[in-house]
C-alpha positions as CSV (number, residue, x, y, z in Angstrom):
1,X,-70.3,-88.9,54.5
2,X,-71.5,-90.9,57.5
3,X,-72.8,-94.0,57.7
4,X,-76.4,-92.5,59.0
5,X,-76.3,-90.0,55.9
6,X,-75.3,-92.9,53.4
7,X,-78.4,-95.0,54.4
8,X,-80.8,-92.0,54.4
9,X,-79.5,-91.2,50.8
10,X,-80.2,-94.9,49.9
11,X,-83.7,-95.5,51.5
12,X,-84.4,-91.8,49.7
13,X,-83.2,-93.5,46.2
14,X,-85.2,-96.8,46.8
15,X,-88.3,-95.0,48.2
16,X,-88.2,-92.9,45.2
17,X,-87.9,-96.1,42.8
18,X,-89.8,-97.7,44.7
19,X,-92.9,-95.3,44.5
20,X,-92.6,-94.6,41.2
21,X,-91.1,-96.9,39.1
22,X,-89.0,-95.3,36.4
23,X,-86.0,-97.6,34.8
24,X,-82.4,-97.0,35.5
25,X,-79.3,-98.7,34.4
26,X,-76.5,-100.8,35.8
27,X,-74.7,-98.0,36.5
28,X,-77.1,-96.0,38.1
29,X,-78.3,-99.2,40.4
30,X,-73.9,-98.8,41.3
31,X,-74.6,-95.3,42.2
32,X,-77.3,-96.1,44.7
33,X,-76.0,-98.7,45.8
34,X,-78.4,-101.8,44.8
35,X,-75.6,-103.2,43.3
36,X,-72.0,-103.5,44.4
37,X,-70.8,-102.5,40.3
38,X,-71.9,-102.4,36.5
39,X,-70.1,-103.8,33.7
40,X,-70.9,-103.6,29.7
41,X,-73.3,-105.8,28.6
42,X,-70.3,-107.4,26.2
43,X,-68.0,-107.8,29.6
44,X,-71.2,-109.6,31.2
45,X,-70.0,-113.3,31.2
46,X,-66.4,-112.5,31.5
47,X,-66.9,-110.4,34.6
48,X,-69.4,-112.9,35.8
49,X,-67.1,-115.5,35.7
50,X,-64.3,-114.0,36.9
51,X,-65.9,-112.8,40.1
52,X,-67.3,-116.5,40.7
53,X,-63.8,-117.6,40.7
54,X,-62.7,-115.3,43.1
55,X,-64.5,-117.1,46.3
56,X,-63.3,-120.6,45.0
57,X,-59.7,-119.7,45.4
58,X,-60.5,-118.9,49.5
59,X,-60.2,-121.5,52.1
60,X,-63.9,-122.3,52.4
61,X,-63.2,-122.4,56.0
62,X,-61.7,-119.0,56.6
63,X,-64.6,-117.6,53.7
64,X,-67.2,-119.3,55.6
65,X,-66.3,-117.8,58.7
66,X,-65.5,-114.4,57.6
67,X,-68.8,-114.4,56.2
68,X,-70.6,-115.2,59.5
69,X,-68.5,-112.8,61.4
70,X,-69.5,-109.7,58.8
71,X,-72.9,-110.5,59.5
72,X,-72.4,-110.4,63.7
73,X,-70.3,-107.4,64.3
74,X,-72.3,-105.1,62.7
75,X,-74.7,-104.5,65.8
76,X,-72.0,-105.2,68.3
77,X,-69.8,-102.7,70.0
78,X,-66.0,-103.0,70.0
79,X,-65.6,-105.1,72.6
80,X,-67.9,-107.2,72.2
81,X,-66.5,-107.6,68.4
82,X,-63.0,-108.1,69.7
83,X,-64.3,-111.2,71.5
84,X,-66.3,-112.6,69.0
85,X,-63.6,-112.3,66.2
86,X,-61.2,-113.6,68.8
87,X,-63.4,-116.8,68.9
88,X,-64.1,-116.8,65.1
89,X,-60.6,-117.2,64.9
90,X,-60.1,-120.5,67.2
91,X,-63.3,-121.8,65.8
92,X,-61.6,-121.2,62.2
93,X,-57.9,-122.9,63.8
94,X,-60.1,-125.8,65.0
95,X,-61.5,-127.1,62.0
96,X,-59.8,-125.8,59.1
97,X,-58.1,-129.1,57.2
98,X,-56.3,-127.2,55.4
99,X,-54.1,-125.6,58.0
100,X,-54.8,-122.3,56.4
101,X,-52.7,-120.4,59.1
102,X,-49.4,-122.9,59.2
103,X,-49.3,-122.7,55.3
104,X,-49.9,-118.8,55.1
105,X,-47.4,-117.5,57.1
106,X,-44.8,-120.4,56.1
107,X,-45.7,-118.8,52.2
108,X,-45.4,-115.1,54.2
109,X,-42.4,-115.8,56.4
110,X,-40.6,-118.4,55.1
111,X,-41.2,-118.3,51.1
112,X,-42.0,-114.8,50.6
113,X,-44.5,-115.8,48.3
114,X,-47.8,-114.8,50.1
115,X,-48.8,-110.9,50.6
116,X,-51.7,-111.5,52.6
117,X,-53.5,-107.8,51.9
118,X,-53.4,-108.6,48.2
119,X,-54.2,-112.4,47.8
120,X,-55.1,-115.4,49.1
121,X,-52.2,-118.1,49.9
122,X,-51.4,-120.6,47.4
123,X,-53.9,-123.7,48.6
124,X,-52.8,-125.7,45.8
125,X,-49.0,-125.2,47.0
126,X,-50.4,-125.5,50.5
127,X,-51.9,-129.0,49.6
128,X,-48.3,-130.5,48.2
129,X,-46.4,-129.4,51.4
């Protein structure tokens, strides 16, 4: 579906709920898109919890950043996107303490510890080097 058609569906599904106010559940809220997921109500905390810890285990630096950057490319074009990223990224270089780029590709490279697509790097190994 295109991205046009997927926000049409979704401001149909909000004016509808919207206008008329019937109840749904967490799932149906996934469906539509006003939430990201639903979980059981007994997997509430857990869950909860679990996806709080996810962000904590980021360089705040390279979070932070990736954050703002989300938020800018949307209305630029590509090349205007290439640029900005490609300053997001220096910004990020320039005042990241933690060396987040040395340490990850010594834990890619060098230790063959770190797959970069399916974690973060290990800060806390990071932090003892």
């Amino acid at each position: 579906m295109s991205k046009k058609l997927v926000e049409a569906v979704r401001f149909r599904d909000a004016m509808l709920y919207a206008c008329t106010g019937p109840t749904f559940d967490g799932r149906r809220a996934a469906e539509i898109g006003l939430v990201n997921f639903a979980v059981a109500k007994e997997k509430l905390r857990e869950e909860t919890v679990a996806l709080a810890r996810e962000p904590m285990e980021k360089n705040p630096e390279v979070l932070r950043a990736t954050k703002q950057a989300l938020r800018a490319v949307r209305t630029m074009n590509d090349d205007q996107a290439f640029d900005y990223l490609a300053a997001k990224a220096a910004e990020i270089k320039l005042h990241d303490t933690e060396n987040a780029y040395h340490h990850g590709l010594k834990q890619v490279i060098d230790d063959k510890s770190y797959k970069p697509t399916f974690s973060a790097y290990d800060r806390e190994k990071a932090s003892r080097a």
